[in-house]
PDBQT receptor file of N, H, CA, C and O in Angstrom, charges set to zero:
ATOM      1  N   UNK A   1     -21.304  -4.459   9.694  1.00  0.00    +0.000 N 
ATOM      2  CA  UNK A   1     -20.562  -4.747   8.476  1.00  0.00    +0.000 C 
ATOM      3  C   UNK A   1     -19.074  -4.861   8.812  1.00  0.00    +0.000 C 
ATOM      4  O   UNK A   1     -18.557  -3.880   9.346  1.00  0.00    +0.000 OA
ATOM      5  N   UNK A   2     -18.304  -5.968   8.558  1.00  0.00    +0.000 N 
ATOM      6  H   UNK A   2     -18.724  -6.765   8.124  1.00  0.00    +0.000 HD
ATOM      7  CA  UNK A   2     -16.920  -6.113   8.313  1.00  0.00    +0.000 C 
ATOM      8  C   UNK A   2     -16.269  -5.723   7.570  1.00  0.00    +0.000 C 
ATOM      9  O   UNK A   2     -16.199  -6.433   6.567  1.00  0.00    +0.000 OA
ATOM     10  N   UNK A   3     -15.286  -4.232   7.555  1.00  0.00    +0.000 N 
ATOM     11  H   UNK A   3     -15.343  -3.655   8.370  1.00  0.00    +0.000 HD
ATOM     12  CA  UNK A   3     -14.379  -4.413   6.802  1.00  0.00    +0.000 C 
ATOM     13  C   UNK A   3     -12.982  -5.303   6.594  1.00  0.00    +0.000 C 
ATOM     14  O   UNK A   3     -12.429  -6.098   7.355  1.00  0.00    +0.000 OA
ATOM     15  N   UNK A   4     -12.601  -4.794   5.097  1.00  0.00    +0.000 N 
ATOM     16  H   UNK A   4     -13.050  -4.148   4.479  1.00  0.00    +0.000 HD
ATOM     17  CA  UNK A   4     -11.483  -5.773   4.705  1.00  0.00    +0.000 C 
ATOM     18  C   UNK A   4     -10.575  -4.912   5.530  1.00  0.00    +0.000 C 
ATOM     19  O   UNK A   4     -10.890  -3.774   5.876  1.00  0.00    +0.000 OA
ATOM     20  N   UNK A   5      -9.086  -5.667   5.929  1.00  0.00    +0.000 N 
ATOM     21  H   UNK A   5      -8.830  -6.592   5.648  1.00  0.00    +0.000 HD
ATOM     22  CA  UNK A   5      -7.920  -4.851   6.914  1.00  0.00    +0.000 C 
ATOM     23  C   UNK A   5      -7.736  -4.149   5.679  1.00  0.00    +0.000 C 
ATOM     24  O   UNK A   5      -7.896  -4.465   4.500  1.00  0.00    +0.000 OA
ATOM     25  N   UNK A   6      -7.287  -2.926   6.374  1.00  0.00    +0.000 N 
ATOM     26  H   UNK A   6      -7.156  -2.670   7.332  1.00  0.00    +0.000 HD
ATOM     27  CA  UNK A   6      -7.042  -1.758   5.848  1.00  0.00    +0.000 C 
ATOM     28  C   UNK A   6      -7.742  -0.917   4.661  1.00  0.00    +0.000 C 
ATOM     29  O   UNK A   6      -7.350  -0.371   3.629  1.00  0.00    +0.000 OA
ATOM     30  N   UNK A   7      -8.944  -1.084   5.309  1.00  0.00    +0.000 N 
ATOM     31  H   UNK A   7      -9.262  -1.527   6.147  1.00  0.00    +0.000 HD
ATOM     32  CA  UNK A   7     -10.430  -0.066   4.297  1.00  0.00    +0.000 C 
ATOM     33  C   UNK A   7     -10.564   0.863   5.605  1.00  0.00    +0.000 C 
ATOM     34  O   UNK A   7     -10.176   0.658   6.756  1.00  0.00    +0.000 OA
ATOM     35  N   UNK A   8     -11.307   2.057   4.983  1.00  0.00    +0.000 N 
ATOM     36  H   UNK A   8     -11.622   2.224   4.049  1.00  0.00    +0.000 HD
ATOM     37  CA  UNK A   8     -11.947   2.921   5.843  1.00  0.00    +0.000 C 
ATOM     38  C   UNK A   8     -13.198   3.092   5.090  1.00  0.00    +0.000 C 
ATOM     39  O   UNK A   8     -13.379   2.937   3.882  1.00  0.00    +0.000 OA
ATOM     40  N   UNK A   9     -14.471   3.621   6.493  1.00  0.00    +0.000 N 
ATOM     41  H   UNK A   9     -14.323   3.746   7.474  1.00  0.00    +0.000 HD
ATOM     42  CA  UNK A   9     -15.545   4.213   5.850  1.00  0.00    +0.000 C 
ATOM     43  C   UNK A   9     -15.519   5.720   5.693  1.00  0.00    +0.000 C 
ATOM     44  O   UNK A   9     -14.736   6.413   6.342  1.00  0.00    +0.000 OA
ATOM     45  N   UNK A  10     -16.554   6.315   4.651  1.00  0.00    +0.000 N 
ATOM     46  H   UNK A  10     -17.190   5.752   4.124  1.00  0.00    +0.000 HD
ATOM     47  CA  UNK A  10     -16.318   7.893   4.652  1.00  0.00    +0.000 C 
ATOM     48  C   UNK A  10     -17.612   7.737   4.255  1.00  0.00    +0.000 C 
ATOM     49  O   UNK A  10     -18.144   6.879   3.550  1.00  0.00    +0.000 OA
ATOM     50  N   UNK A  11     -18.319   9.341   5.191  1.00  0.00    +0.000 N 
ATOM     51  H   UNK A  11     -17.887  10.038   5.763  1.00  0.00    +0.000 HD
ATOM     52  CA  UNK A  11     -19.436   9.810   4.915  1.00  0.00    +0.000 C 
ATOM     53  C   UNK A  11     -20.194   9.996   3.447  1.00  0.00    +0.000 C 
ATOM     54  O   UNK A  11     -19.409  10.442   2.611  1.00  0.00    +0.000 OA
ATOM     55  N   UNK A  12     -21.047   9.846   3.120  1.00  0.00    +0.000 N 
ATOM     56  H   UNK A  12     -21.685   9.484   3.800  1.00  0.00    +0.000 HD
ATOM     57  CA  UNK A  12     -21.463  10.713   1.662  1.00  0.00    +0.000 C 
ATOM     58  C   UNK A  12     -22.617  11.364   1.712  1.00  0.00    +0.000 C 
ATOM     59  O   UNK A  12     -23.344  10.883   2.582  1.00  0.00    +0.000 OA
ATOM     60  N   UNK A  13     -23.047  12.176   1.195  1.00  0.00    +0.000 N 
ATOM     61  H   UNK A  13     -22.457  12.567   0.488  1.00  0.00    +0.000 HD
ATOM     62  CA  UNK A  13     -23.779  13.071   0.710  1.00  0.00    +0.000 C 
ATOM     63  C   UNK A  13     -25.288  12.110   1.058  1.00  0.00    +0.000 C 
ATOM     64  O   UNK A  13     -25.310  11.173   0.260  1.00  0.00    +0.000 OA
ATOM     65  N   UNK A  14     -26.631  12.074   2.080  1.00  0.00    +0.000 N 
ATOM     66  H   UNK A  14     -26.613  12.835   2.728  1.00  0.00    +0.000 HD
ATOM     67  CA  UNK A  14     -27.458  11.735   1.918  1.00  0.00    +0.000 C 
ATOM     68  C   UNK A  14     -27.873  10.396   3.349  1.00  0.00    +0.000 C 
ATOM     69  O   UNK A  14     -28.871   9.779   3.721  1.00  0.00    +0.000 OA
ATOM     70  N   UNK A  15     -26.296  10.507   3.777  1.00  0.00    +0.000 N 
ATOM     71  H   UNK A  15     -25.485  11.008   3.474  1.00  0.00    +0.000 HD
ATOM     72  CA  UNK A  15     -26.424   9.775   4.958  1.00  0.00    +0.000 C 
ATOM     73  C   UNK A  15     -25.727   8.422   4.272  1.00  0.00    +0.000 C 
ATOM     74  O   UNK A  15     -25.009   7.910   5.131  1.00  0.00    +0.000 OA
ATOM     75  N   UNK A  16     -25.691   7.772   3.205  1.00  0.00    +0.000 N 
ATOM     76  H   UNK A  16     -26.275   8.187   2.507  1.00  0.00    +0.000 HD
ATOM     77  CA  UNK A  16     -24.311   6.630   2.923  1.00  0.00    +0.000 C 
ATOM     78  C   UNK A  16     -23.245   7.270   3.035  1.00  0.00    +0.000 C 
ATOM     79  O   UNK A  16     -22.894   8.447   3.118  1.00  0.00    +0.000 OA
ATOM     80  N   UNK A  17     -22.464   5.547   3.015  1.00  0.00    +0.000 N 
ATOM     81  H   UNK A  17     -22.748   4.591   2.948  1.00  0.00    +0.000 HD
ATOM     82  CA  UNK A  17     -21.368   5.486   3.507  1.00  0.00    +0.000 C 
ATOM     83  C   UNK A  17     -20.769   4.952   2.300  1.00  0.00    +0.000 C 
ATOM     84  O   UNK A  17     -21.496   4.502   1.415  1.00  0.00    +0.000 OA
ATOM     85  N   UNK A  18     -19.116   4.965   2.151  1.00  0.00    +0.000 N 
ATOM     86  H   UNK A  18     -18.525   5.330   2.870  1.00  0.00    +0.000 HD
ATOM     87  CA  UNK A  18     -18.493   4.400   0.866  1.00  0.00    +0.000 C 
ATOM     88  C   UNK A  18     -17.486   3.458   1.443  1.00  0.00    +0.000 C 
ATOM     89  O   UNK A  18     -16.896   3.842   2.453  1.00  0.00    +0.000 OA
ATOM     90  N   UNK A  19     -17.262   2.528   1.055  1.00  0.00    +0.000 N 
ATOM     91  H   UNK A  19     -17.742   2.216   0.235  1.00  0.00    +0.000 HD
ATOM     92  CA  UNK A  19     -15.805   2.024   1.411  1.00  0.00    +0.000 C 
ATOM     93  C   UNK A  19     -14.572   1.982   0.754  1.00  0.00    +0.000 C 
ATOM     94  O   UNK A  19     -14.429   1.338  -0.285  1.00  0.00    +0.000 OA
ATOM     95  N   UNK A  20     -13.500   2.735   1.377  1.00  0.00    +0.000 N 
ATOM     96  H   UNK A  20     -13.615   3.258   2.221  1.00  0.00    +0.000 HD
ATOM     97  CA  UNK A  20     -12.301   3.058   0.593  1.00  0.00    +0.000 C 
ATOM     98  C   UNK A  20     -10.902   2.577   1.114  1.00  0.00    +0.000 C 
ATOM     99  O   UNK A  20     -10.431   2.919   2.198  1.00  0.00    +0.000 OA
ATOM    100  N   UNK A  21     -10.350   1.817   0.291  1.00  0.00    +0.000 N 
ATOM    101  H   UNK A  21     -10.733   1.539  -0.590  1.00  0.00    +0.000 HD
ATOM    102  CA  UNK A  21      -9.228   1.843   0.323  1.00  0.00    +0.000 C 
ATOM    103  C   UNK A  21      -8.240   2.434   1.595  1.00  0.00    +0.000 C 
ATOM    104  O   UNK A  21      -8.341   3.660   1.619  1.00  0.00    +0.000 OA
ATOM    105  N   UNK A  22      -7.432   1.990   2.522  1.00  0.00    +0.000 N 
ATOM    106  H   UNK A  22      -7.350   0.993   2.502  1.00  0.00    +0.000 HD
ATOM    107  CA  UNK A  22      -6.742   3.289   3.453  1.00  0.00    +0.000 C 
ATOM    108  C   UNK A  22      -5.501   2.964   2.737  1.00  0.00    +0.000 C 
ATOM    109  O   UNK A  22      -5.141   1.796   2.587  1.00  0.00    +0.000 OA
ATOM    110  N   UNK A  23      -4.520   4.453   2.077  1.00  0.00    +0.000 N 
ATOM    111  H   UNK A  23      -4.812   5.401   2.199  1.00  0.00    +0.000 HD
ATOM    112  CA  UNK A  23      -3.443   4.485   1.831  1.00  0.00    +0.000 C 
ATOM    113  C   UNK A  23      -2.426   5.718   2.819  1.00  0.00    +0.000 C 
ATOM    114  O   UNK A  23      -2.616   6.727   3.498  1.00  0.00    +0.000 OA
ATOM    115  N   UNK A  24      -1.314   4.872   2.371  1.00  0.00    +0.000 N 
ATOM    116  H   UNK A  24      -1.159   4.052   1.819  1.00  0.00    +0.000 HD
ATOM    117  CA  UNK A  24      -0.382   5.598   3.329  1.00  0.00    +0.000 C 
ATOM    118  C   UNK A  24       1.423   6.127   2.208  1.00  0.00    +0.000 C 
ATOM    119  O   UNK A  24       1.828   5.531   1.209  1.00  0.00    +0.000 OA
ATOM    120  N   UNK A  25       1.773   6.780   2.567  1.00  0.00    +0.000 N 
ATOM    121  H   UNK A  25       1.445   7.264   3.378  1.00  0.00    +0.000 HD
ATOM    122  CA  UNK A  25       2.964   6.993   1.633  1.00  0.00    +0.000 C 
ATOM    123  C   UNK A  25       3.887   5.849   2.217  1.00  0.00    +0.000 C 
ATOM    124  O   UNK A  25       4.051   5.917   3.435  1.00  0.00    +0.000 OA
ATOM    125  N   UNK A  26       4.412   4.985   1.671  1.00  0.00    +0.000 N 
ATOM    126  H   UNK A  26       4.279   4.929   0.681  1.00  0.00    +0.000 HD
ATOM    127  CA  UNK A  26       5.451   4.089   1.800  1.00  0.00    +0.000 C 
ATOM    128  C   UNK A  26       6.831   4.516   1.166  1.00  0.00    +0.000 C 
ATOM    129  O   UNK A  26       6.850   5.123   0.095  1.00  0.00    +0.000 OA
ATOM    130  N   UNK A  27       7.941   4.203   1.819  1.00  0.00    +0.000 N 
ATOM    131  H   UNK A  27       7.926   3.710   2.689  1.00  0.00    +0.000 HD
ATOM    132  CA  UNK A  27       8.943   4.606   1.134  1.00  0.00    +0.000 C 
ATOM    133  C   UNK A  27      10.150   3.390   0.822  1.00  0.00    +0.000 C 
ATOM    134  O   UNK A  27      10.632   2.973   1.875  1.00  0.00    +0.000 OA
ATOM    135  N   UNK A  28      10.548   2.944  -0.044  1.00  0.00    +0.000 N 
ATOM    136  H   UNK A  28      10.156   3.283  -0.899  1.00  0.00    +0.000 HD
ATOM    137  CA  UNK A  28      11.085   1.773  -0.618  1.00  0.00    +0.000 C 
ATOM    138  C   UNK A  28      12.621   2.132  -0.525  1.00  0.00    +0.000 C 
ATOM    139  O   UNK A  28      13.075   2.861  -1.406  1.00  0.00    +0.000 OA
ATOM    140  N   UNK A  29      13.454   1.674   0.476  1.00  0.00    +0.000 N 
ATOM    141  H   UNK A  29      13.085   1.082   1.192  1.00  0.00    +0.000 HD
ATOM    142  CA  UNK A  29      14.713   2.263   0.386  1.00  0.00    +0.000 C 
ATOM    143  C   UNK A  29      15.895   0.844   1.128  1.00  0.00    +0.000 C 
ATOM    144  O   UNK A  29      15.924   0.219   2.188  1.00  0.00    +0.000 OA
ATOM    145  N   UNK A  30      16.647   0.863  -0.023  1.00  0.00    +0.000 N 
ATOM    146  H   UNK A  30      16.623   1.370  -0.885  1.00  0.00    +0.000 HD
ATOM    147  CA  UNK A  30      18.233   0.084   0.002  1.00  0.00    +0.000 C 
ATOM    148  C   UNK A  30      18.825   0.272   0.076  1.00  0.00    +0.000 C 
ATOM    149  O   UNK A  30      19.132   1.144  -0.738  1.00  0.00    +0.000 OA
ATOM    150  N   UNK A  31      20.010  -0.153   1.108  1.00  0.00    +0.000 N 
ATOM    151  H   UNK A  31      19.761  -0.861   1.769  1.00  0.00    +0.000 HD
ATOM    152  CA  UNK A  31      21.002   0.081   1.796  1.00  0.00    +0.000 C 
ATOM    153  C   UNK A  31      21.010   1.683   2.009  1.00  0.00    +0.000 C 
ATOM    154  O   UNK A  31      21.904   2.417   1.586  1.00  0.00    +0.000 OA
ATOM    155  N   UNK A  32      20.104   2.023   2.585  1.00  0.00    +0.000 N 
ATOM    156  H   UNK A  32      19.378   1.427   2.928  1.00  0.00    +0.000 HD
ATOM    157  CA  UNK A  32      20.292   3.309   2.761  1.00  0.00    +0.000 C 
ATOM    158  C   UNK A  32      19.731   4.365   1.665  1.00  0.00    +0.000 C 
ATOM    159  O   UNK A  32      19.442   5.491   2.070  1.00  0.00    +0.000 OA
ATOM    160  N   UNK A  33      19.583   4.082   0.441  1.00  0.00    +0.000 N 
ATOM    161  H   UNK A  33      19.818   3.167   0.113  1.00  0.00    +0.000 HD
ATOM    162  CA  UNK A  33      18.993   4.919  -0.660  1.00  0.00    +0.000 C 
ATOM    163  C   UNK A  33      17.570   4.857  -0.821  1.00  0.00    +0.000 C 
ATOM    164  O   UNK A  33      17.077   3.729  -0.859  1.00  0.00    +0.000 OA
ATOM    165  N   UNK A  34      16.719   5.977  -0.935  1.00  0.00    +0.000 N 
ATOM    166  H   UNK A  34      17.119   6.893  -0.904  1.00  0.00    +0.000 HD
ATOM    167  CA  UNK A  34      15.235   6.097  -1.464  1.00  0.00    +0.000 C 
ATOM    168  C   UNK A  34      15.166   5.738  -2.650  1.00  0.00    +0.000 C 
ATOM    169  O   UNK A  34      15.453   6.470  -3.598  1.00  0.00    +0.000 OA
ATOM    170  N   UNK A  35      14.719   4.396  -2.752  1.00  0.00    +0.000 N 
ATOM    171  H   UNK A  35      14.487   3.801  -1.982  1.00  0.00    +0.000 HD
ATOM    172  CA  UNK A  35      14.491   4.327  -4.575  1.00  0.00    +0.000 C 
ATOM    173  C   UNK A  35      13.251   4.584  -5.233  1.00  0.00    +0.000 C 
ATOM    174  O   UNK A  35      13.121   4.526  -6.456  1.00  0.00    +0.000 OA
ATOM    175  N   UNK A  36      12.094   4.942  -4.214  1.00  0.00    +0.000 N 
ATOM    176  H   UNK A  36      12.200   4.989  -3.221  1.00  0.00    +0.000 HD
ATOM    177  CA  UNK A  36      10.614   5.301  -4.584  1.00  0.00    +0.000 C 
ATOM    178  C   UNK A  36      10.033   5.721  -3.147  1.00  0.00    +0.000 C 
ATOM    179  O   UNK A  36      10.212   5.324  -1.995  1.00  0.00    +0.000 OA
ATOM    180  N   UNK A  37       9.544   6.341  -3.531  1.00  0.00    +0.000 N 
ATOM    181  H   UNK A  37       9.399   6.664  -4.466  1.00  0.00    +0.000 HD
ATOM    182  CA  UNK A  37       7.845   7.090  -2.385  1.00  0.00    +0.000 C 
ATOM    183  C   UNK A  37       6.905   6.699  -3.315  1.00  0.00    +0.000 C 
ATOM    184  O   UNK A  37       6.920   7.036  -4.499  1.00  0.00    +0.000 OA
ATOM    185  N   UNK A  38       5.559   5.534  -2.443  1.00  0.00    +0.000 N 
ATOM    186  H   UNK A  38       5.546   5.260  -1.481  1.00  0.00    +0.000 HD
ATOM    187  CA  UNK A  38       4.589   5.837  -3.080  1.00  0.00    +0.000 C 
ATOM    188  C   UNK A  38       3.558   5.767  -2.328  1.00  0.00    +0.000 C 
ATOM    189  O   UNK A  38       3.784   6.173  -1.188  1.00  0.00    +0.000 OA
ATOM    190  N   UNK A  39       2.360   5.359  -2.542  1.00  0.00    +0.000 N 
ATOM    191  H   UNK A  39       2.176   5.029  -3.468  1.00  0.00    +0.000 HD
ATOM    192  CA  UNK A  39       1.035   5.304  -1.618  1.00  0.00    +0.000 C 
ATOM    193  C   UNK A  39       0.334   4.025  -2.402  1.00  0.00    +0.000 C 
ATOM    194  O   UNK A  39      -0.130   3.747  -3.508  1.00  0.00    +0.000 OA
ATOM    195  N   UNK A  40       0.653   3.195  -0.583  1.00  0.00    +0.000 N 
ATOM    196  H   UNK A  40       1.029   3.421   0.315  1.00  0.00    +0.000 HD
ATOM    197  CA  UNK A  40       0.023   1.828  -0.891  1.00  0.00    +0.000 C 
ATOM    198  C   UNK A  40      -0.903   1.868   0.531  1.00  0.00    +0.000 C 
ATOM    199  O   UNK A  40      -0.897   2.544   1.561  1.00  0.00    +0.000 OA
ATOM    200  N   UNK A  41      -1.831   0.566  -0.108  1.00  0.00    +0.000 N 
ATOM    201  H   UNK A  41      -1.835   0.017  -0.944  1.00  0.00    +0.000 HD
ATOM    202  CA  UNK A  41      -2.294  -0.070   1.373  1.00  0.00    +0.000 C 
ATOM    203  C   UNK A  41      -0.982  -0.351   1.883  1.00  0.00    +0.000 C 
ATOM    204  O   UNK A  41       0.108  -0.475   1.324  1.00  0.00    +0.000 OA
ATOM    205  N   UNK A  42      -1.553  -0.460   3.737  1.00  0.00    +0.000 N 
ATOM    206  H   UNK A  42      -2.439  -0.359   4.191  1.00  0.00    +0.000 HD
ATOM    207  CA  UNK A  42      -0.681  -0.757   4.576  1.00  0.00    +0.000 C 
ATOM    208  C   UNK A  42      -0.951  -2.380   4.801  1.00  0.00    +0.000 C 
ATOM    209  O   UNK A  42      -0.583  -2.957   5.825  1.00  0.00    +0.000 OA
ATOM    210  N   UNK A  43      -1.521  -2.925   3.899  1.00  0.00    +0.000 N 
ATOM    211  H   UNK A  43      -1.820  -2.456   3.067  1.00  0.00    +0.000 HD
ATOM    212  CA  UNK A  43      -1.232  -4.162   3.830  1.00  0.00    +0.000 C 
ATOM    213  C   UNK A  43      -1.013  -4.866   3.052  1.00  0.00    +0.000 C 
ATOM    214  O   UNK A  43      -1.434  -4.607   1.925  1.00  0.00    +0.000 OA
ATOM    215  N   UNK A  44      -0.090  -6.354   3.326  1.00  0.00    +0.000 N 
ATOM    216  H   UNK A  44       0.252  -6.564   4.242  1.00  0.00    +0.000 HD
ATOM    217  CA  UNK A  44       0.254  -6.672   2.528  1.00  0.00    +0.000 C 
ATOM    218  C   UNK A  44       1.795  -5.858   2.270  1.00  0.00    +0.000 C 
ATOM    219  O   UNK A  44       2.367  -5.901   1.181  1.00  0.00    +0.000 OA
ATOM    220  N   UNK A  45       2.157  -5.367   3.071  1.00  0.00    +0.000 N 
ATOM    221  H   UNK A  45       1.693  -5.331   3.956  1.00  0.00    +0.000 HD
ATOM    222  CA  UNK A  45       3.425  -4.291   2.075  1.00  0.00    +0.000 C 
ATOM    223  C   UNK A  45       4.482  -5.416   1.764  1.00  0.00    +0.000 C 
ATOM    224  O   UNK A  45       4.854  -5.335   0.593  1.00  0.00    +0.000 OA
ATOM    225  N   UNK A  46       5.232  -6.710   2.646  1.00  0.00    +0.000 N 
ATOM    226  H   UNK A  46       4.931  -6.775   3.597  1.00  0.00    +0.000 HD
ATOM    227  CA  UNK A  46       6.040  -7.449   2.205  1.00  0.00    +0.000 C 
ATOM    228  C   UNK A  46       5.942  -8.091   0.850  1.00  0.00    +0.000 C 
ATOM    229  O   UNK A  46       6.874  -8.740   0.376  1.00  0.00    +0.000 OA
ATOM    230  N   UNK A  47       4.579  -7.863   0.116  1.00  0.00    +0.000 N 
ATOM    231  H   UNK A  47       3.822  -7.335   0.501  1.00  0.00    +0.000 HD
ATOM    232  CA  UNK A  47       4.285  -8.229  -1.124  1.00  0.00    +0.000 C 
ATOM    233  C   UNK A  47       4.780  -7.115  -1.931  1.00  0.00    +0.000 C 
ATOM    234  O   UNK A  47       5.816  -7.189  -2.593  1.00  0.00    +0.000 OA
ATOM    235  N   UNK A  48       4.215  -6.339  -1.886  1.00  0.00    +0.000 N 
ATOM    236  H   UNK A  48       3.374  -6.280  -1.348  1.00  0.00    +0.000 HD
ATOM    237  CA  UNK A  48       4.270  -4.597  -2.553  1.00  0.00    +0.000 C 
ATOM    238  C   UNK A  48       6.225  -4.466  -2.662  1.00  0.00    +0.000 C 
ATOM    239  O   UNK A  48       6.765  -4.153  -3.723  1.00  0.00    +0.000 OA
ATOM    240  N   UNK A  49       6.884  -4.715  -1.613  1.00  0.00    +0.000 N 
ATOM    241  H   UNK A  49       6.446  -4.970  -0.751  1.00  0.00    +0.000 HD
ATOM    242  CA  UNK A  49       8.290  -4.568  -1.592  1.00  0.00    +0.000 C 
ATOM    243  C   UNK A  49       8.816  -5.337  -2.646  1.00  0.00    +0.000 C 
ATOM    244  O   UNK A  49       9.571  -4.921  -3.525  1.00  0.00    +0.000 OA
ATOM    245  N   UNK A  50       8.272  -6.761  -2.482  1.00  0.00    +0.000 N 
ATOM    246  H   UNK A  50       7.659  -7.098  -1.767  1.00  0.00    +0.000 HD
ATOM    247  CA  UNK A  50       8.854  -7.555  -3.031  1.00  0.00    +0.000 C 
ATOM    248  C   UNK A  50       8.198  -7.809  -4.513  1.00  0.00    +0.000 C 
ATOM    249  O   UNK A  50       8.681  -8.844  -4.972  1.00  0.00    +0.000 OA
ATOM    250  N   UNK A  51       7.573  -7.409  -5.111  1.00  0.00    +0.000 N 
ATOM    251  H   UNK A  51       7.181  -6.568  -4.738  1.00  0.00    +0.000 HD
ATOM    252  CA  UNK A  51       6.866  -7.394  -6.551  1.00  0.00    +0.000 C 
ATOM    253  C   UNK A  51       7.907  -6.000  -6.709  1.00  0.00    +0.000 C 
ATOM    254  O   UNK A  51       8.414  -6.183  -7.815  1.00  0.00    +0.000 OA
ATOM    255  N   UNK A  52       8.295  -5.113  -6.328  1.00  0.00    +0.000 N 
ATOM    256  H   UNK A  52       7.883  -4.965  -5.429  1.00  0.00    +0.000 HD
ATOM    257  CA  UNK A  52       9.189  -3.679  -6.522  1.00  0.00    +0.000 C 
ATOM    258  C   UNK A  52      10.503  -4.391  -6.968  1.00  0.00    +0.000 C 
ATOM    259  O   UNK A  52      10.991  -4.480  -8.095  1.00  0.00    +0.000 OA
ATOM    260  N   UNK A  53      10.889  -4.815  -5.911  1.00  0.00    +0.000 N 
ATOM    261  H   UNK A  53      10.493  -4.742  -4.996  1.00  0.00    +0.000 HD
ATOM    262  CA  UNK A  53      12.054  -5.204  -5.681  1.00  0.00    +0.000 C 
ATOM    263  C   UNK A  53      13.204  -6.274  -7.085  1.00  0.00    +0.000 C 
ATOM    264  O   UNK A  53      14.340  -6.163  -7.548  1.00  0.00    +0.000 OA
ATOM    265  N   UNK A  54      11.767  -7.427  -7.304  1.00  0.00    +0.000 N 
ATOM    266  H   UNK A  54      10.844  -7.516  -6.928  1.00  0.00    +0.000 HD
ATOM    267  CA  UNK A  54      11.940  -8.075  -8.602  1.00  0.00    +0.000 C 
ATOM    268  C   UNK A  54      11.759  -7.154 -10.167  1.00  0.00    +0.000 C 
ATOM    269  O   UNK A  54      12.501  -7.211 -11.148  1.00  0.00    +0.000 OA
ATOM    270  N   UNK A  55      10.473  -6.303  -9.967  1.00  0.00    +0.000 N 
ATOM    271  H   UNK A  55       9.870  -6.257  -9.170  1.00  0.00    +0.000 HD
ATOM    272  CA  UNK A  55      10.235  -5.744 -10.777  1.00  0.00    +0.000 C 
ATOM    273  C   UNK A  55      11.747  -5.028 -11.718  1.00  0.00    +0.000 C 
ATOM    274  O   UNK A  55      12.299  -5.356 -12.768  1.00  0.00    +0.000 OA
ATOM    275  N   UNK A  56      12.025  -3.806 -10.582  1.00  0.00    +0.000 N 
ATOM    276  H   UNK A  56      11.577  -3.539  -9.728  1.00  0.00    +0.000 HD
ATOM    277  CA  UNK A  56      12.890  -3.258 -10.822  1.00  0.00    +0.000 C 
ATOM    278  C   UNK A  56      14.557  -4.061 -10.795  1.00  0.00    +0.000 C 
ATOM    279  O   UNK A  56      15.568  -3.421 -11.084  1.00  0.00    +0.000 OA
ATOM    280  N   UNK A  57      14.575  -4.973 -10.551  1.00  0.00    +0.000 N 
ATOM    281  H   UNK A  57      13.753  -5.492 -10.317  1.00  0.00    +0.000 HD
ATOM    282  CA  UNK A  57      15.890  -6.106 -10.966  1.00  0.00    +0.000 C 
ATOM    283  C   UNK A  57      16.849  -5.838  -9.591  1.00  0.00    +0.000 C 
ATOM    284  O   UNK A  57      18.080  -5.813  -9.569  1.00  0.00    +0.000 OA
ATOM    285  N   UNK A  58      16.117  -5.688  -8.692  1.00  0.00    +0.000 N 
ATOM    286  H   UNK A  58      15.117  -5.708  -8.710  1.00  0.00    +0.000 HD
ATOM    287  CA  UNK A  58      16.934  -5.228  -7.495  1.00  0.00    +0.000 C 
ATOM    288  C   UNK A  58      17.319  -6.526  -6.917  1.00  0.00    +0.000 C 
ATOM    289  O   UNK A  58      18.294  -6.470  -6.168  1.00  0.00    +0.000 OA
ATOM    290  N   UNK A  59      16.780  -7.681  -7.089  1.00  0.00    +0.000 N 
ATOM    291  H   UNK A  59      15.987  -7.727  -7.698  1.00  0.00    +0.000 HD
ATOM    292  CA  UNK A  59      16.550  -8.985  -6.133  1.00  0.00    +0.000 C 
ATOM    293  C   UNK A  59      16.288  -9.957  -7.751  1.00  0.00    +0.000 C 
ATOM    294  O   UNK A  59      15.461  -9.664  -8.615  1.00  0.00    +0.000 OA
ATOM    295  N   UNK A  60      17.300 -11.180  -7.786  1.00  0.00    +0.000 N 
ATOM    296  H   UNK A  60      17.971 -11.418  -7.084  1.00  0.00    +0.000 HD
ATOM    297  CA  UNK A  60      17.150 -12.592  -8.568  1.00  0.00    +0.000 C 
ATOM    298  C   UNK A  60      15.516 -13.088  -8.333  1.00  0.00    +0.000 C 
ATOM    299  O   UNK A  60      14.506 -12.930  -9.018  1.00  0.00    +0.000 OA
ATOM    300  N   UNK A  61      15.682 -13.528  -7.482  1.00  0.00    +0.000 N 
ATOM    301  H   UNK A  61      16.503 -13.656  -6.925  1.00  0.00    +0.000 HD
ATOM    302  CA  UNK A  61      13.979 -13.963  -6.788  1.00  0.00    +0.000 C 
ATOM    303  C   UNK A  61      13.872 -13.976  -5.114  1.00  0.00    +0.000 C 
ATOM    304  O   UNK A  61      14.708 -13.451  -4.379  1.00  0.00    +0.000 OA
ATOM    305  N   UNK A  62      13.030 -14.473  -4.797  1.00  0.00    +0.000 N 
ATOM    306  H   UNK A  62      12.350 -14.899  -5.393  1.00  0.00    +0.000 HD
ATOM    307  CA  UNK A  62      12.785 -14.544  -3.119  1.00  0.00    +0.000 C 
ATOM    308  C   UNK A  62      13.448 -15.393  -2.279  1.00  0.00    +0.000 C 
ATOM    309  O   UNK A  62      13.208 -15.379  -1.071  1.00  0.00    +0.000 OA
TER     310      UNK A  62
């Protein structure tokens, strides 16, 4: 079985397996300031930054 980048498998109860998500704490920081800690996939993050980034009015557009 192929996972998607950045899934993990974990044991379960009975001999299955689940597939989950792998997250990691990311930390979102400008010119030097923490403007968020959160827990994303580790992929994809140049998206994740940049949906933040607009979101919060930090950046006009791309």
């Amino acid at each position: 079985m192929s996972l998607p980048a950045g899934a993990v498998t974990v044991p379960l109860p009975g001999g299955a397996r689940a597939v989950l998500a792998e997250e990691v704490p990311v930390a979102l920081v400008f010119e030097g300031v923490t403007q968020a800690v959160m827990m994303a996939s580790p992929v994809d993050l140049e998206d994740f930054l940049l949906g933040f980034a607009l979101t919060e009015g930090m950046i006009a557009d791309k």
